[in-house]
N, C-alpha and C positions, 0 to 999 in steps of 0.2 A: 189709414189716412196718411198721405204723403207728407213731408218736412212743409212744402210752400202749406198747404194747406190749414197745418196748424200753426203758423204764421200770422197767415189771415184773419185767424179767430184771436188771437195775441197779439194786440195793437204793439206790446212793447219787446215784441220779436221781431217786428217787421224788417225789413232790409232799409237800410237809409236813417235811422234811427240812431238819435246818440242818447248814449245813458245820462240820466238825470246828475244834475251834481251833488246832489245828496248822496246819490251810491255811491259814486267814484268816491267822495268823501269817508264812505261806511267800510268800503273796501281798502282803502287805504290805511281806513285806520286799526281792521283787522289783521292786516297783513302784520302793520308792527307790533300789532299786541304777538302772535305768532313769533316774528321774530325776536319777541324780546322773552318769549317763554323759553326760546331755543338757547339761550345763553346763561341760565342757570347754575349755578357752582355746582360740582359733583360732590355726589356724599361721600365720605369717606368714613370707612368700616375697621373699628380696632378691638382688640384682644387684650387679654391678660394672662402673662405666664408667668410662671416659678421665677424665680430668677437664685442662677447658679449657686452653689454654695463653692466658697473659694479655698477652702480646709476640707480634710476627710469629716464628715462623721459620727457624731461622738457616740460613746457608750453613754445610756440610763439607764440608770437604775429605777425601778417603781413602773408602776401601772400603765399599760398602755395610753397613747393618747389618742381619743375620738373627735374629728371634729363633725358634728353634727347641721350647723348650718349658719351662715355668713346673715347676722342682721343689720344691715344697710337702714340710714337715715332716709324715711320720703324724697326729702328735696334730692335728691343720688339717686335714688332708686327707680330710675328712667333709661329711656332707648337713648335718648340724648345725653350727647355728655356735659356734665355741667364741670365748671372751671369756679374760682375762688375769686372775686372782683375785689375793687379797691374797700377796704374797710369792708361793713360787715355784706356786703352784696356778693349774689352769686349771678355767672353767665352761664345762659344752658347755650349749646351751641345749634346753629338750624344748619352745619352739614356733617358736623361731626356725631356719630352714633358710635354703640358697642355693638359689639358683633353678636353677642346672646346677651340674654341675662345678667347682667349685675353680679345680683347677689350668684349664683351657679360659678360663674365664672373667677370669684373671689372666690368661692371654698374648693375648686379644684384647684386654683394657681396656691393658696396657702396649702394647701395636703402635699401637693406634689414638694411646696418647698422645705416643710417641717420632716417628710421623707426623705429626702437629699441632703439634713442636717442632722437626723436623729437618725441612730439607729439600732434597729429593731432586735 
């Protein structure tokens, strides 16, 4: 069936026809919802590492040390990074995230720094 055709049978395709003001209203006010998802903060993704030892080294004496694995508080224990607020309130953040795991990322950043200050 040709374009004019199915026109014909669609009162509100026809040619000469203006859109109702309800749509123009529905469509405008899609458009800004649209535009206003487009301007969103971007997330931003952090890490945890060692951090440097500023001296060599030292010798110990006694048993090796293990560590076995980093237990984190619930309320921390999220993608979101949570921050310390006024008095006893905490803010978790909605663009700020950790890059993995928490707690993973806490027991390689302490291993790598306990190794770059003890040694073996």
């Amino acid at each position: 069936m040709s374009a004019e055709g199915w026109r014909g049978q669609l009162p509100h395709l026809s040619r000469g026809r203006r859109p109702r003001r309800g749509h123009t209203r529905l469509v405008a006010f899609l458009a800004l919802m649209l535009a206003a998802c487009g301007t969103s903060p971007h997330t931003r993704f952090f890490a945890i590492d060692a951090v440097p030892a500023t001296s060599p080294p030292r010798p110990v004496d006694g048993p090796p040390v293990r560590l076995a694995a980093v237990h984190l508080p619930a309320v921390l224990d999220r993608r979101e990074m949570v921050r310390r607020g006024l008095g006893n309130s905490i803010e978790v953040s909605g663009t700020d995230r950790w890059a993995a795991a928490l707690d993973r990322m806490s027991l390689q950043a302490l291993g790598d720094d306990l190794a770059g200050r003890l040694h073996a």
